[in-house]
C-alpha positions in Angstrom: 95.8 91.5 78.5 96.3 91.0 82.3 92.8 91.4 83.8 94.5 92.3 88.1 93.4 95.5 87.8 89.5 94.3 88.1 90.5 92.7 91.8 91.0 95.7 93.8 87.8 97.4 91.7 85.7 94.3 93.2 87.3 94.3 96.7 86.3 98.0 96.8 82.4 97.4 95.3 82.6 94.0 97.6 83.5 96.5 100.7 80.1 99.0 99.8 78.0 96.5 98.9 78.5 94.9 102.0 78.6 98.1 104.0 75.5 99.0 103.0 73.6 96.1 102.3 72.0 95.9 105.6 70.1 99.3 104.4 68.4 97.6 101.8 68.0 94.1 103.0 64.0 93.1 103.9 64.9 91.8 107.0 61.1 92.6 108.0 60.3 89.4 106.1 62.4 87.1 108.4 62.3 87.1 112.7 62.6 90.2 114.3 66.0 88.6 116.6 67.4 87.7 113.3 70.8 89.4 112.2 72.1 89.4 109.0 75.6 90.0 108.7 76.8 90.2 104.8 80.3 88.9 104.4 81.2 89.4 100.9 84.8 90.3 101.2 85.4 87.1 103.0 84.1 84.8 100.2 85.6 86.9 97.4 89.4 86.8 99.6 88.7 82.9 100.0 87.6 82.4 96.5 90.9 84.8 95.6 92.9 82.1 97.6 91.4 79.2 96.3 91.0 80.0 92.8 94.4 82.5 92.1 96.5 83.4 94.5 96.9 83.0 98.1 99.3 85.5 98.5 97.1 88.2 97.3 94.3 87.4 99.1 96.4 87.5 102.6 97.3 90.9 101.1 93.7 92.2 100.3 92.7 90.6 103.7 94.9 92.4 105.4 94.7 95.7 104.0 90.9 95.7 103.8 90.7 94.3 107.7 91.9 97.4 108.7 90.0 99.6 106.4 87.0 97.9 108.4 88.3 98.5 111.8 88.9 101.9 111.0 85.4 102.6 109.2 83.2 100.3 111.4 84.6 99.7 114.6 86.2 101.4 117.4 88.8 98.5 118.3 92.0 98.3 116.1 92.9 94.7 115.4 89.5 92.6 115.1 88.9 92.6 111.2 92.9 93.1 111.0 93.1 89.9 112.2 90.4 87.2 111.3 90.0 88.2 107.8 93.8 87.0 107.0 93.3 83.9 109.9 89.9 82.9 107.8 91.6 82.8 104.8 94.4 81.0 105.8 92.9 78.5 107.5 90.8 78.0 104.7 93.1 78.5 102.2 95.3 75.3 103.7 92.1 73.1 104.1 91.8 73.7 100.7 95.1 72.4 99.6 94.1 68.8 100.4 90.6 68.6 99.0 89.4 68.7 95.2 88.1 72.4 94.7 84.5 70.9 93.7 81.8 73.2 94.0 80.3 71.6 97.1 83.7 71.1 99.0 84.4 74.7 98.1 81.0 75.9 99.6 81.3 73.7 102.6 84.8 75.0 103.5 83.7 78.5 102.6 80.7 78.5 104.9 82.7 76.8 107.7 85.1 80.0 107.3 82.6 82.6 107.9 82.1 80.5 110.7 85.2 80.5 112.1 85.5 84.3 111.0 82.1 85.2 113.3 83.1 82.8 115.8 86.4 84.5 116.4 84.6 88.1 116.5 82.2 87.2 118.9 84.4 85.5 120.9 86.8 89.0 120.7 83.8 90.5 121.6 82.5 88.4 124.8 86.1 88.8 126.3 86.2 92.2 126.1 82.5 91.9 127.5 81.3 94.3 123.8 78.4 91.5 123.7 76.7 89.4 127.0 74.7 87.5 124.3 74.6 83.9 124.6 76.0 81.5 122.6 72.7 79.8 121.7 71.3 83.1 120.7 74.2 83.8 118.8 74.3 80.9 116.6 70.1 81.1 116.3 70.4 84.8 116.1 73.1 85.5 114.4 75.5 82.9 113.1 72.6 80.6 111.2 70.9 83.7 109.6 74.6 84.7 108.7 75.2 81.8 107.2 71.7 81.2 104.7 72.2 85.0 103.5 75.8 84.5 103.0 75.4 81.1 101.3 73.0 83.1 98.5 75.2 85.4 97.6 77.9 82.6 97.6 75.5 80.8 95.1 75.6 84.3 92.9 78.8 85.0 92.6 81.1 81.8 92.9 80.9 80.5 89.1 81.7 84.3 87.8 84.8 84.9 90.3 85.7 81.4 90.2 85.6 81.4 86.4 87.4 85.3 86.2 90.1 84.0 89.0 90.7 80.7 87.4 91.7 83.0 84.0 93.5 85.7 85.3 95.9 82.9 87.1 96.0 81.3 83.7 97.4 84.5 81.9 99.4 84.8 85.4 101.0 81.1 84.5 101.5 82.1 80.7 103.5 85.2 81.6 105.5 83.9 83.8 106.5 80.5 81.1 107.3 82.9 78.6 109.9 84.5 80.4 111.9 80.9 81.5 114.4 79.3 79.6 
């Protein structure tokens, strides 16, 4: 039984969690400057990439990129953008490492990196944000990254090991039907 269907049901409760995560999240327990921004989609698109298919992922990048601008911001383009750059980017580091768990968290971290890197940097230009960026990587960027790194520790054996089976049905499929 082919098991696709479950990746656009997890980019869409990826897309709400992360939307309204920030509600929830006891952010009175950490530093008052501290920002938290939750970027689920990102690791499940570059766990899609790494794990299944990197096609796809460029896809649901693209398509839910856009869904973001529209929803959350004003300016058409930003999301669009860096969520298919990240994974691509990522996606062809990948292809010349050994998809360890540690590589694969590294790389992953060092894409939401990139991914907030290139917003902010969006952002400054179009003088959105004045912050520094000191304050943004103390601020912003390193709380990003330890909140993003737990979920990260959550989910990565369950979509790694759901990916890694839906690419081997994916492989079966396609074998049967060669002569």
């Amino acid at each position: 039984m082919n098991k696709n269907w479950l990746i656009p049901i997890f980019t869409i409760i990826f897309f709400g969690i992360e939307s309204n995560f920030t509600n929830f999240f006891p952010s009175f327990l950490f530093s008052e400057n501290w920002v938290f921004v939750p970027r689920f989609l990102l690791i499940f698109f570059l766990l899609q990439a790494i794990y299944y298919d990197e096609k796809s992922a460029y896809i649901y990048s693209f398509v839910m990129g856009l869904v973001v601008d529209i929803v959350f911001v004003d300016i058409l383009g930003v999301h669009l953008f860096w969520y298919p750059a990240t994974v691509y980017v990522i996606s062809k580091i990948m292809k010349s490492v050994h998809p360890y768990f540690i590589i694969v968290t590294i790389v992953s971290l060092f894409g939401i990196t990139i991914f907030d890197f290139g917003i902010y940097a969006f952002y400054y230009a179009l003088q959105i944000t004045d912050q520094s960026v000191q304050s943004f990587v103390s601020e912003r960027l390193f709380p990003t990254l330890i909140m993003n790194f737990t979920f990260y520790v959550i989910v990565f054996y369950p979509l790694r090991n759901y990916f890694k089976k839906i690419k081997k049905q994916r492989d079966e499929e396609k074998g049967m039907f060669q002569t």
